[in-house]
C-alpha positions in Angstrom: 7.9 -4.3 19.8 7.3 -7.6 18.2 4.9 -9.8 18.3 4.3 -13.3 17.2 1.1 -14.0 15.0 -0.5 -15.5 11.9 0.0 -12.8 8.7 -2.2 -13.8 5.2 -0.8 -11.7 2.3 -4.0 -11.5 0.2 -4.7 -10.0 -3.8 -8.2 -8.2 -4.0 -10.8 -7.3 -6.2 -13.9 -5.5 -5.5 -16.2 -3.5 -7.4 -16.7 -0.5 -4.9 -13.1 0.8 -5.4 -12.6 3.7 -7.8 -9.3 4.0 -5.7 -8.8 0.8 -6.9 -9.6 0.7 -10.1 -8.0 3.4 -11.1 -4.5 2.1 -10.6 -5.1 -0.7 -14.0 -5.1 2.6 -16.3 -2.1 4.5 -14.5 1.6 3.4 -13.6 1.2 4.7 -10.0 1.5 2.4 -6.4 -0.9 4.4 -3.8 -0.9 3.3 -0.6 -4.0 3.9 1.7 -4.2 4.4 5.5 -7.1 4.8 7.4 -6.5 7.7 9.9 -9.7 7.8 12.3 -13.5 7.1 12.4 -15.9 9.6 13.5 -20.0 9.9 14.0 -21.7 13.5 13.0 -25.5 13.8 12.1 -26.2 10.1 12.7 -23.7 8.9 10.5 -20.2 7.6 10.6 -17.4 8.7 8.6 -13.4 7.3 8.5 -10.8 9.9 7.0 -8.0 8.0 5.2 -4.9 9.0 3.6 -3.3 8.6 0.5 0.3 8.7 -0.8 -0.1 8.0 -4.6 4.0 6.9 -6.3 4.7 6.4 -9.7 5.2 7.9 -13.0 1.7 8.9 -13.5 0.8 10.0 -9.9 -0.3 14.0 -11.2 -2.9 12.1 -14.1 -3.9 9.7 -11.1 -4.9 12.0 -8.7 -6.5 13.9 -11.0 -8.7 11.5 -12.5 -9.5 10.1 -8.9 -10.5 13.5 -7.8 -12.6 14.1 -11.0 -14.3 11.1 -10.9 -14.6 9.9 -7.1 -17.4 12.1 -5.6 -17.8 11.1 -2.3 -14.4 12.1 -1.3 -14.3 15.4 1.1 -11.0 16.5 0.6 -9.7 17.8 4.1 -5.9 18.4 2.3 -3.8 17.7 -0.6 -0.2 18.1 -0.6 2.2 16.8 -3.2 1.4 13.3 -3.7 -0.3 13.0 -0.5 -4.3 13.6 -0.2 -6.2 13.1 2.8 -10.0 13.2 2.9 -13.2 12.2 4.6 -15.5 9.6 3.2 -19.0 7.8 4.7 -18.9 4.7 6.4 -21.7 2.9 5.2 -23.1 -0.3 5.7 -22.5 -1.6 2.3 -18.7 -0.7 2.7 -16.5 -3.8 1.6 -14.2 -3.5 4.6 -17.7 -4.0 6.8 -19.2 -6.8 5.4 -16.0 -9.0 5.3 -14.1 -7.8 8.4 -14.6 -9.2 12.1 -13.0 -8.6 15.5 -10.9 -11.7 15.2 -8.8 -10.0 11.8 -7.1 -6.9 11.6 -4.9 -5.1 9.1 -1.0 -5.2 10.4 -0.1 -2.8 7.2 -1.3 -0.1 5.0 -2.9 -1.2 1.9 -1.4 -1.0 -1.4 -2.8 -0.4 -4.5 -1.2 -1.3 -7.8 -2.4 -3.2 -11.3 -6.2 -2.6 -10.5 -6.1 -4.7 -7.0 -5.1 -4.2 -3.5 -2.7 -6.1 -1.3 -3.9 -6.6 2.4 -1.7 -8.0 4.8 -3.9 -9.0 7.4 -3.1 -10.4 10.9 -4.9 -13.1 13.2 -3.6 -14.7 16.3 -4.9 -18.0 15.2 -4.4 -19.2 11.6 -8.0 -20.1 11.0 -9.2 -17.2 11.6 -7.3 -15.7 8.5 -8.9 -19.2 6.4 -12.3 -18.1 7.5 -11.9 -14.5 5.9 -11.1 -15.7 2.2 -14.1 -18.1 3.1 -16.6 -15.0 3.8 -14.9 -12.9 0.6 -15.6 -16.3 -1.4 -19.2 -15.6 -0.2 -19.2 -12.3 -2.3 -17.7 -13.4 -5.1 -20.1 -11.6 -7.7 -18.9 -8.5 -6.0 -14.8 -9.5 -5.1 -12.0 -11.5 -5.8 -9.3 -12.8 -3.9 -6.3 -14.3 -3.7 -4.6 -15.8 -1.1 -0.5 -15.2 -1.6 0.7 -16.3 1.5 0.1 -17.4 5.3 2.7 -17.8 7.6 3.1 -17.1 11.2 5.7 -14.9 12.4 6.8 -11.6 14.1 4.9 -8.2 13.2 6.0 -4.7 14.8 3.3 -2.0 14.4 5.3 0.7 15.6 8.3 0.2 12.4 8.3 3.8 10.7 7.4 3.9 6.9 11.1 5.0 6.4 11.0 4.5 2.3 8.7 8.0 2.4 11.5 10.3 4.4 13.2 9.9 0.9 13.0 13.0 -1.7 10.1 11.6 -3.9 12.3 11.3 -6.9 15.0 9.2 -5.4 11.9 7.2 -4.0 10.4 6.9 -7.5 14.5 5.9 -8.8 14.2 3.3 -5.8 11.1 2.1 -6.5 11.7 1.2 -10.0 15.2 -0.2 -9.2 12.9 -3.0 -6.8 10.5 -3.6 -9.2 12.9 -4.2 -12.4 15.3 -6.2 -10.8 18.2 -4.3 -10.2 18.5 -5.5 -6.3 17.8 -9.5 -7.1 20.6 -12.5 -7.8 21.5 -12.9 -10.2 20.3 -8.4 -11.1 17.6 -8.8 -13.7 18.7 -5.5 -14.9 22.2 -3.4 -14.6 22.5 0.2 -13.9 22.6 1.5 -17.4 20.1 -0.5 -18.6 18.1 0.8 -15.4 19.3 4.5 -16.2 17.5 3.8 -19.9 14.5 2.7 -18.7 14.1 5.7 -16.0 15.2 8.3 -19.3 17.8 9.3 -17.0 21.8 9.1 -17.2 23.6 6.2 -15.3 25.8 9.1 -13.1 21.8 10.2 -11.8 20.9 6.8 -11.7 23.5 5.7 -9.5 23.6 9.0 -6.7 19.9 8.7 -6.4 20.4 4.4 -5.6 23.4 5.6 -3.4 21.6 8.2 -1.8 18.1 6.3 -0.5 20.4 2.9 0.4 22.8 5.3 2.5 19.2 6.6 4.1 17.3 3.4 4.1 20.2 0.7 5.2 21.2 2.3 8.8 17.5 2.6 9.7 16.3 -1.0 9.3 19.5 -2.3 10.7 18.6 -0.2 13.9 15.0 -1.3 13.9 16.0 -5.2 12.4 18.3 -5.3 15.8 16.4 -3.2 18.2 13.2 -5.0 18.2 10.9 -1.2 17.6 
């Protein structure tokens, strides 16, 4: 189902993040959903999950997990870790979120910072959030990227992750050097030289994850779900 409301695309920065931070020292993309929020003992705790892409996801993961100590790992599998963490009061999320805002995506994480997309029904509502981050700004950064009102649908399925991770990784890396813009930034050999992979692989893995992906969000782009 769509709905019609005000989106604010927004680049963060704030100190509390090993998740974060992290993702400046490794060529990975993690993106980070919470999953639930639960009280035991007096305190309250969120589980979240992680999918962690890139060429360096294994060294990622393992320095996260090595280094990030208040993570209660409930499962990992693959790229994929999902864990428990307390939900304090000094949590970032808490002291700049209100009712009024909420999170229409996951978050992603890539180059040190993470990307919200955040949704409001009125557009000053989204205004007044960079305003309370500005009021932290010894602790955070951010950077509003855009702001526009239009059509959201909760309910769209992260398609891009039913691919085989290494066509996903091909994909990925086809987006991000260019090889879908126009004029292409980058052709399909010099694509296949980058990835250290031949231009025959190249190409079946591109074929294969359009020949997923393209059906799927033309059935959702026309059915409205």
């Amino acid at each position: 189902m769509l709905i019609d409301m005000w989106v604010a695309e927004f680049k963060v920065w704030h100190e509390t993040s090993e998740t974060m931070k992290l993702t400046a020292r490794y060529d990975v993309v993690v993106t980070s959903i919470y999953l639930n929020e639960f009280r035991r003992g007096g305190h309250t705790y969120i589980t979240k999950a992680l999918a962690v892409n890139g060429p360096q996801w294994k060294e990622y993961l393992k320095e996260l997990l090595k280094h990030e100590k208040r993570y209660h790992i409930n499962k990992i599998e693959g790229n994929h870790v999902y864990f428990t963490i307390p939900y304090t009061s000094y949590s970032y999320h808490v002291l700049i979120m209100e009712q009024d805002v909420f999170f229409v995506k996951p978050f992603i994480l890539k180059g040190g910072y993470e990307y919200w997309f955040v949704g409001s029904w009125r557009k000053e509502n989204l205004l007044k959030l960079k305003n309370r981050i500005a009021r932290h700004s010894e602790h955070a950064k951010m950077e509003l990227l855009s702001l526009k009102e239009g059509e959201v649908d909760f309910f769209v399925p992260d398609i891009l992750e039913r691919l085989p991770e290494k066509r996903r990784e091909v994909l990925r890396r086809a987006v991000e050097l260019g090889y879908y813009e126009f004029p292409r930034r980058i052709n399909l050999k010099q694509l296949a030289k980058k990835l250290h992979l031949s231009p025959a692989t190249v190409r079946e893995h591109v074929r294969f994850a359009e020949n997923a992906l393209m059906p799927l969000a033309f059935r959702q782009m026309h059915s409205g779900i």
